[in-house]
C-alpha positions as CSV (number, residue, x, y, z in Angstrom):
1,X,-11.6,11.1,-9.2
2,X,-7.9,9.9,-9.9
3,X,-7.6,11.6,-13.5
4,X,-8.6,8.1,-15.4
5,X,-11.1,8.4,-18.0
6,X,-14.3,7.1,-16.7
7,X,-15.1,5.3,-20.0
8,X,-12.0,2.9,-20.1
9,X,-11.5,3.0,-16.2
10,X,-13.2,0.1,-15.2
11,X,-11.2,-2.1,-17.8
12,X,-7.6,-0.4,-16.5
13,X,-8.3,-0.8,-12.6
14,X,-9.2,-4.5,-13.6
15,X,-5.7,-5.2,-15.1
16,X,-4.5,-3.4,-12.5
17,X,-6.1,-5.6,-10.0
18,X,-5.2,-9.1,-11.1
19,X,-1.8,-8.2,-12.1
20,X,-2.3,-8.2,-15.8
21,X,-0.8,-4.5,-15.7
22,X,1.3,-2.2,-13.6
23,X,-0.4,1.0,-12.9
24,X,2.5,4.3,-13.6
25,X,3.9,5.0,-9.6
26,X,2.2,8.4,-10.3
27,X,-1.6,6.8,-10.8
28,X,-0.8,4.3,-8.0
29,X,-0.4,7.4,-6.0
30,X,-3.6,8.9,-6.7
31,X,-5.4,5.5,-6.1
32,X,-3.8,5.5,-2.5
33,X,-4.9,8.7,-1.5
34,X,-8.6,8.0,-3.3
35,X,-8.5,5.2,-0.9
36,X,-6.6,6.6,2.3
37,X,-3.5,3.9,2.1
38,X,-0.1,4.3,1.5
39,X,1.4,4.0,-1.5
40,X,3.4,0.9,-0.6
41,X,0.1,-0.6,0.2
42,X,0.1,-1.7,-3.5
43,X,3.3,-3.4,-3.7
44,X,2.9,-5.9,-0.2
45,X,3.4,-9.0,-1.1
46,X,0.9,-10.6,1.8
47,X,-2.3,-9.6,2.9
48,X,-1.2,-9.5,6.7
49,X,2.1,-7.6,5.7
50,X,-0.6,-4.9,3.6
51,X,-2.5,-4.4,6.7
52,X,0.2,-3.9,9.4
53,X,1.1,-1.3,6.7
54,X,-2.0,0.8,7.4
55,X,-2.0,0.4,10.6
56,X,1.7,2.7,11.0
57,X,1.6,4.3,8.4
58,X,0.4,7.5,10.1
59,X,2.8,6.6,13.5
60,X,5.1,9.1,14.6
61,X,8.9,8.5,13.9
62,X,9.2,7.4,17.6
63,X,6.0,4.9,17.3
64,X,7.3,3.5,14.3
65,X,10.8,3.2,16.0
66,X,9.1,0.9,18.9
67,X,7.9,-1.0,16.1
68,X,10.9,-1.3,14.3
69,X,12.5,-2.4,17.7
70,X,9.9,-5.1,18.5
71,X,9.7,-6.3,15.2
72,X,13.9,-6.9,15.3
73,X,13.2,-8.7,19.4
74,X,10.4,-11.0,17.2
75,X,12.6,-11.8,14.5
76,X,15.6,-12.8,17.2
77,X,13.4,-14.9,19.0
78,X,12.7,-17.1,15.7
């Protein structure tokens, strides 16, 4: 599916998963797309900031602009 040999698979995506290992930016790409995320899916640090991540990431530069903007009136109120 992503180009990882299916016999030692299993082991790598586990590393992968708890950290043990980095997968190369290139595999971490095909991963995404295997699971309809966005690269930078991988690299949130939070499981709320990972999921407001796929919710924009197929907004429009003017949605993700309104975004942008009511994140900064959020962050101003704090």
């Amino acid at each position: 599916m992503i180009g990882i040999d299916e016999g030692c698979s299993s082991a790598r995506i586990s590393r992968y998963e708890t950290g043990a290992h980095l997968p190369p930016f290139e595999t971490a790409e095909l991963l995404a797309q295997a699971l309809n995320v966005p690269v930078e899916f991988f690299y949130c640090r939070s499981d709320e900031l990972a999921a407001l991540l796929c919710e924009v990431a197929h907004f429009s530069a003017d949605e993700l602009a309104r975004v942008r903007n009511a994140a900064k009136r959020i962050a101003k109120a704090r």
